[in-house]
N, C-alpha and C positions, 0 to 999 in steps of 0.2 A: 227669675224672681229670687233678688235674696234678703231673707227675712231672719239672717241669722246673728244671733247675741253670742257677746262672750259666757254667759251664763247658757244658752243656749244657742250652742255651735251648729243649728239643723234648723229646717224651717217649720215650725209647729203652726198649727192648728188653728192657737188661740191669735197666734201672730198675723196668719193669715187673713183668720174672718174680721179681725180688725179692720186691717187692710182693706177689705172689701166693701166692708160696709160700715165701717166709721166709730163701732162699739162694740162690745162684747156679744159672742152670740153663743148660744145653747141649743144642744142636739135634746131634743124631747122625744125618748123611745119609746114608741106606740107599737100596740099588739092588734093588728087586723084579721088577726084568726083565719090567717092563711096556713098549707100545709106545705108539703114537698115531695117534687117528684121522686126523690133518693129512698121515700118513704113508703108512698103508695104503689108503688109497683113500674111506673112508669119508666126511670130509670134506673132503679133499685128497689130492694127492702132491708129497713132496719138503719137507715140514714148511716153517715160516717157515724167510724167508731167514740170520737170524743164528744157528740152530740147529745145534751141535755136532754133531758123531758120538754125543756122549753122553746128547743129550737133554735138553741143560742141567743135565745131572748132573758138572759133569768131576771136582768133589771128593764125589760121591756115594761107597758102597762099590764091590768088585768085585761085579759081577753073576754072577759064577761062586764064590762066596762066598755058605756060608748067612747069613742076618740075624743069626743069635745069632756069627760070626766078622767079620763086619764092623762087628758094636755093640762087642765087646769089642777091636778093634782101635784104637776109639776111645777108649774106657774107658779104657784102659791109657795112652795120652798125654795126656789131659786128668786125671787121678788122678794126674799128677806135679806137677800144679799147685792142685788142686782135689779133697783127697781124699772128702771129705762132699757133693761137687754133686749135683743132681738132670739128670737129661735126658727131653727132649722126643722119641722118634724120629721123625725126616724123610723119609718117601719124596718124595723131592725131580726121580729122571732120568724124563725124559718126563712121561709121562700117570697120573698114579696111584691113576684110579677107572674106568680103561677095561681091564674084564676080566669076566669071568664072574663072578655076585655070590658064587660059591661059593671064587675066589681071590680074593676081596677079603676076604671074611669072615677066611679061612686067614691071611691074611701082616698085617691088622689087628691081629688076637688075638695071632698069634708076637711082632708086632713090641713090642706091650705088655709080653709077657712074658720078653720079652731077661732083664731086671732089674728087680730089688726098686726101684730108683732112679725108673725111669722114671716122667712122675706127667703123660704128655700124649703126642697123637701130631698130627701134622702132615702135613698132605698135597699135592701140589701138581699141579694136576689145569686140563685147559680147561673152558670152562663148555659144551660142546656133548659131554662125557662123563659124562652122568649120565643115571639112568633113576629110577622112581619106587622100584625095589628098592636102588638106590644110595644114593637121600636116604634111604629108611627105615632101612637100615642105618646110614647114618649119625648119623643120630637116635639108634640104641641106641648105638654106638659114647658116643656124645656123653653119653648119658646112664650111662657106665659112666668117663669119663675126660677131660683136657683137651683138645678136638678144637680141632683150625683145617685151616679150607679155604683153600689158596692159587689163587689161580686168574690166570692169564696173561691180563691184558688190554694192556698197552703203550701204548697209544694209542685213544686218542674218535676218530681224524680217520680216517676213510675212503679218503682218499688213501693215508693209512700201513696202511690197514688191507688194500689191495690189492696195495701196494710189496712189506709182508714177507710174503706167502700166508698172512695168520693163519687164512682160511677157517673164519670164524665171526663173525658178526654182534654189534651191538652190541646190540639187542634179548637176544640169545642171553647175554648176560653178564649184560644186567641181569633175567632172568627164574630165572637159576642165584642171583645173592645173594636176590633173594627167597624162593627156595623153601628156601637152606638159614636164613635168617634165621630162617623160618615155621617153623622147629626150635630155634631157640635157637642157631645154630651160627655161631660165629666165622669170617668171612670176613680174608683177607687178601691184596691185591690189589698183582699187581706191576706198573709202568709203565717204559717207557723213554726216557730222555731221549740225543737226541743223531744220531734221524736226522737226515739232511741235508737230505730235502725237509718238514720242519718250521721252523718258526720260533720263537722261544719264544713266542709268543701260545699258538700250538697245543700246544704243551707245558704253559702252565698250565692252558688250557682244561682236559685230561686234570685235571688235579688239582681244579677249580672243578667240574665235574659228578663225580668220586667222593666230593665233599663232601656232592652231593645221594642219594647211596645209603648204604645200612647197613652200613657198615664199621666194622671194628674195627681193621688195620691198612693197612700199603703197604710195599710196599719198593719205594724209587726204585734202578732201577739206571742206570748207563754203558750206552752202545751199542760193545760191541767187535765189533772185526772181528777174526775169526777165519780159521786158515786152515783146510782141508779143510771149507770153508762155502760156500754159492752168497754170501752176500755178499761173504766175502774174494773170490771170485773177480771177481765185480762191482767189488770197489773197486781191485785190483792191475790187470783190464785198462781200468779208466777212472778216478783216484782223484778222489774228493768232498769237499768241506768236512767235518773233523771238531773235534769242539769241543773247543777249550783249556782248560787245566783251571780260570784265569778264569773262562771262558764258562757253563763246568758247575757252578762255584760259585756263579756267579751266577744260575742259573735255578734250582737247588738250593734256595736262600735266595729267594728269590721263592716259588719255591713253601710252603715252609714255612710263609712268612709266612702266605698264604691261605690254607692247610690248615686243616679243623678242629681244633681245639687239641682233639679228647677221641681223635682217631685215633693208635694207635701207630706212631712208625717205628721199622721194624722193618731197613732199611735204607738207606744212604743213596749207595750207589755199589755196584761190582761188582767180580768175581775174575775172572780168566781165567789157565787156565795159562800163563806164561810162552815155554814152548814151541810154545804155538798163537798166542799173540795177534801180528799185526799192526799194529795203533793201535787205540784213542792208548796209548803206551809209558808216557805220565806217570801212566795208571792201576795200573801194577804197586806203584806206593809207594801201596799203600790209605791208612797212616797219614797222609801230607802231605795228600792228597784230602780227609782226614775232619777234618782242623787247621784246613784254609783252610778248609772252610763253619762250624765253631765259631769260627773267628778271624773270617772277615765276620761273621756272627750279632752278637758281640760287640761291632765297629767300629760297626753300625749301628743297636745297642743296641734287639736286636730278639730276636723269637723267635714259635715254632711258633704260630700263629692270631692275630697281630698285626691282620690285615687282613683276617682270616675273617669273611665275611657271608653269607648261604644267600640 
């Protein structure tokens, strides 16, 4: 699939759900007040280090808010701009296949039936929460709607993989995309660029081995530091190298180049509330961030899988 412009040399998102379904669509991030294994003890305590209070949900819904109030909360500011769109809903904060398969079923089906509109749901979940009744379900899910499985991997390097307490193996990620593959089920796989004890070797590496797995997308994000985080607290009592927004452009665009040209990006940088974040500050202008990698792209008369070899 190539979906790729001169203005944007890579296969985006927006380009894609066109694609698929004929018009604009919107991801609607809902809070199911789910939690995590990283958290409760199960595979850890005290989640990865760059983990919000919210679970990586900070623009999810209210979680004291039912799904059908927090979809149409959305609904109502996107239908100012976008009266005909379709949406995807996103359970996006924490863990959002680590529950009793009986509340998974329940807030699956709700969340489908928010609205006539919706035409996909999205989930965003670790690869060390799933069971054999979770993939089954999920299969039926999948075969009743557009599924995608998000799933937190960050980083291949082991060093990183001790730094943030992801407290799940790499084995353990790559046994979760095969088992949802073995379904037919669209994976989509985030990474993070920008810790400090990496390099950018180690950062492409991440992107040159998810080329060897069955993906369908990625979203590259920023590494923010946040406050009320064990990392913010890490960085404010000792601060570290953090990358400029050069720096990030530039390993951004590297990476792209090698990626498989048939993988969607799904994104190419990150959000953090203003009120929480720390550094880097130059990530709050998302727009400028996302100029400068289409504007290098351009200069270097390049684009998504230039340099892709398996």
């Amino acid at each position: 699939m190539n979906l790729m412009t001169k203005e944007k040399p890579y296969n985006t998102l927006n380009a894609f759900y066109r694609q698929l379904f004929g018009k604009k669509v919107f991801k609607v991030s809902l809070n199911g007040n789910f939690t995590c294994p990283n958290k409760d003890g199960k595979s850890g305590l005290g989640g990865c280090i760059y983990c919000s209070e919210s679970g990586s949900g900070d623009y999810a819904g209210n979680k004291l808010n039912s799904l059908q109030t927090q979809f149409d909360n959305v609904k109502e500011m996107m239908s100012l701009k976008w009266n005909d769109a379709l949406y995807i809903a996103y359970f996006q904060a924490n863990t959002n296949t680590y529950a009793e398969i009986s509340k998974l079923r329940k807030l699956y089906y709700e969340a489908l039936s928010l609205d006539e509109n919706i035409v996909g749901l999205s989930i965003a979940t670790r690869c060390d929460a799933f069971s054999e009744e979770t993939y089954n379900l999920l299969d039926e899910i999948n075969n009743k709607t557009y599924l995608t499985i998000e799933l937190g991997l960050q980083s291949i390097q082991e060093k990183t993989s001790k730094f943030i307490n992801r407290a799940h193996t790499l084995e353990c990620f790559v046994t979760a995309v095969q088992e949802l593959r073995k379904r037919n089920i669209n994976v989509v796989v985030h990474i993070i660029n920008g810790f400090h004890i990496e390099s950018k070797k180690d950062m492409l590496e991440t992107v040159q081995f998810l080329n060897h797995q069955d993906i369908q997308g990625i979203k590259i994000h920023l590494l923010h530091i946040m406050k009320k985080t064990v990392l913010g607290k890490l960085y404010l009592d000792n601060p570290f190298k953090i990358l400029t927004l050069n720096e990030y452009k530039d390993i951004v665009c590297d990476q792209l180049e090698i990626l498989d040209p048939k993988i969607i990006i799904h994104r190419l940088t990150g959000d953090s509330p203003k009120e929480l974040l720390i550094e880097p500050l130059w990530s709050l202008k998302k727009f400028i961030v996302m100029n400068e990698i289409d504007k290098e792209l351009r200069k270097r008369n390049s684009y998504q899988g230039i340099k892709f070899k398996l």
